[in-house]
Phi, psi and omega in degrees: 000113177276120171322109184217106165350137185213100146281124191305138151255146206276109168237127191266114182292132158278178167258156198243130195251140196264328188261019168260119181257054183329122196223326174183197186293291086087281183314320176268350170281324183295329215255347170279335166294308219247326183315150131328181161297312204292319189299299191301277204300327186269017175262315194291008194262318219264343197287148160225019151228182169284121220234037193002193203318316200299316199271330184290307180320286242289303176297323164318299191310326187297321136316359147270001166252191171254148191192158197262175182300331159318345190254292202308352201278292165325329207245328169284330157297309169297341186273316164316315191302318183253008137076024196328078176296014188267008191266346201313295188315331169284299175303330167301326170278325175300332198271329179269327211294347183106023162312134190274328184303097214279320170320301218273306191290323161316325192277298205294339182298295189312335196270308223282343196273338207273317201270309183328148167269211182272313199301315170303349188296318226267014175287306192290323168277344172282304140012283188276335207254320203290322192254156194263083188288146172254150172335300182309303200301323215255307183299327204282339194288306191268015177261327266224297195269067174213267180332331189267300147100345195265131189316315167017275209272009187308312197298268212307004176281314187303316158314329190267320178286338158301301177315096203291345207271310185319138172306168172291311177294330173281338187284323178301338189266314182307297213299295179332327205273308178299344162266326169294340168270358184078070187243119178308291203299349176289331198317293195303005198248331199268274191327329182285308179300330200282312181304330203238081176342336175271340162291150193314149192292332213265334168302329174270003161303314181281305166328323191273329156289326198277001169273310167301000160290298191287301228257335176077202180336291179311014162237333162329329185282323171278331168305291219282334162284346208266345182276022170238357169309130172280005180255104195282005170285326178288330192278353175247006134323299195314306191297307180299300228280308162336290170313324204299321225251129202255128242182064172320322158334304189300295185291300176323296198255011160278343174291304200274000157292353174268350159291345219278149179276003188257125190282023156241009160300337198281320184283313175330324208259308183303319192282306206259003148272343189303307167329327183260346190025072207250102215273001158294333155304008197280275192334331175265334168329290198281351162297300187292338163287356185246328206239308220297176186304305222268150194264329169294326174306315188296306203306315193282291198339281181346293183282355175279310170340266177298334147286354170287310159318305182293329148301318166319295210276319169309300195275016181252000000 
């Protein structure tokens, strides 16, 4: 099971109109000619799939009309959701045109990280440096080039991570973003922060993920000192950071995370041996199913127990 960080995004709920029945293209051909505001944001709210090429024109076009922020709101969650790339070029003019709305302007950055090529990081980043952009926004702009995903954009995360004068929050969405783009030249800078007990607790959390993001294996030595931190949130990053990295290595120091005096190292170290079905672990296991403190640990021991088993008996 891969562990995986979850950042919150800014969602303007719409209201669902009850008497709109989505039933087929037709029905959405219909309701992009003819709908209200209300009938359009409450069919596009309701979609759970890709509604193809025909229908996909037909909401570009709709962005050449007037229509309130609620509908255009709806159609860029649909283009994120579904991941259009044929929308960029429309999100980028939406992103310039002067919308006042930030709920609004959050969602086109996030539709712009999902859907964007590498041409949208250097939109975005001009963006970021030219406009006087509010904190939310400047966080959605570095979520936005972490999604996109491409080594590019590494010099301005780094820069933003550097910067003593930078908000804190905005430095926690860089360090994330650099484990998404995979950045080699950060490791030793994500290591520093992850190591240095006087830094904000929640920056060396996120360091400690984006070094099992990026460095893999080669970091396994520093994941394994960092599961003795005294801060039990870096130290259950370390542990979740482990599970992840397919390692025989990996199964060594989830053993020795089942020492840990913090009971959700313990459970964490348990989830990820089961996973690994790491039949060196059966003896401490079968301690901790029985003895440990905590009663959610013993329940996972148990069950780590029998899938290791259950892994056995399959490859014999």
């Amino acid at each position: 099971m891969k562990f995986k960080l979850i950042i919150a995004i800014s969602v303007l709920i719409l209201p669902i109109s009850t008497n709109i029945v989505a039933q087929n293209v037709e029905f959405y051909n219909q309701v992009i000619r003819y709908g209200t505001d209300l009938d359009i944001a409450s069919a596009f709210a309701n979609v759970t799939e890709n509604l193809g090429d025909e229908i996909n024109e037909g909401i570009l076009v709709l962005f050449q009309e007037e229509h309130s922020v609620e509908v255009f709101s709806a159609l860029v969650r649909y283009i994120a959701a579904f991941e259009l790339k044929t929308a960029e070029e429309l999100l980028v003019n939406e992103l310039y045109n002067g919308h006042a709305d930030e709920d609004y302007r959050d969602i086109v950055i996030y539709a712009l990280g999902v859907t964007g090529s590498r041409s949208a990081l250097e939109v975005l980043r001009s963006y970021y440096v030219n406009n006087e952009s509010t904190k939310r926004i400047k966080k959605a702009i570095i979520d936005a080039w972490g999604q996109i995903g491409d080594i590019s954009i590494e010099d301005a995360l780094i820069e933003i991570l550097t910067d003593a004068r930078e908000d804190d929050e905005l430095k926690g969405r860089a360090i994330l973003a650099l484990g998404q783009v995979k950045s080699i030249r950060s490791l030793d800078l994500l290591e520093e922060i992850a190591r240095n007990n006087y830094e904000n607790k929640y920056l060396r959390m996120y360091a400690v993920h984006s070094l099992g993001e990026i460095g893999g294996e080669s970091v396994l030595d520093v994941l394994g000192e960092l599961l003795q931190d005294e801060t039990h949130e870096v130290a259950e990053y370390a542990v979740k950071g482990i599970s992840d990295i397919d390692s025989a290595k990996s199964g060594e120091y989830l053993v020795q995370a089942l020492r840990s005096d913090f009971d959700r190292v313990r459970y964490f170290a348990v989830i990820g041996l089961a996973e690994k079905k790491y039949v060196d672990a059966v003896e401490i296991l079968t301690f901790k199913a029985e003895y440990d403190t905590n009663e959610r640990v013993r329940i996972e021991a148990k069950k780590a127990l029998e899938s290791i088993q259950a892994g056995v008996e399959s490859d014999s």
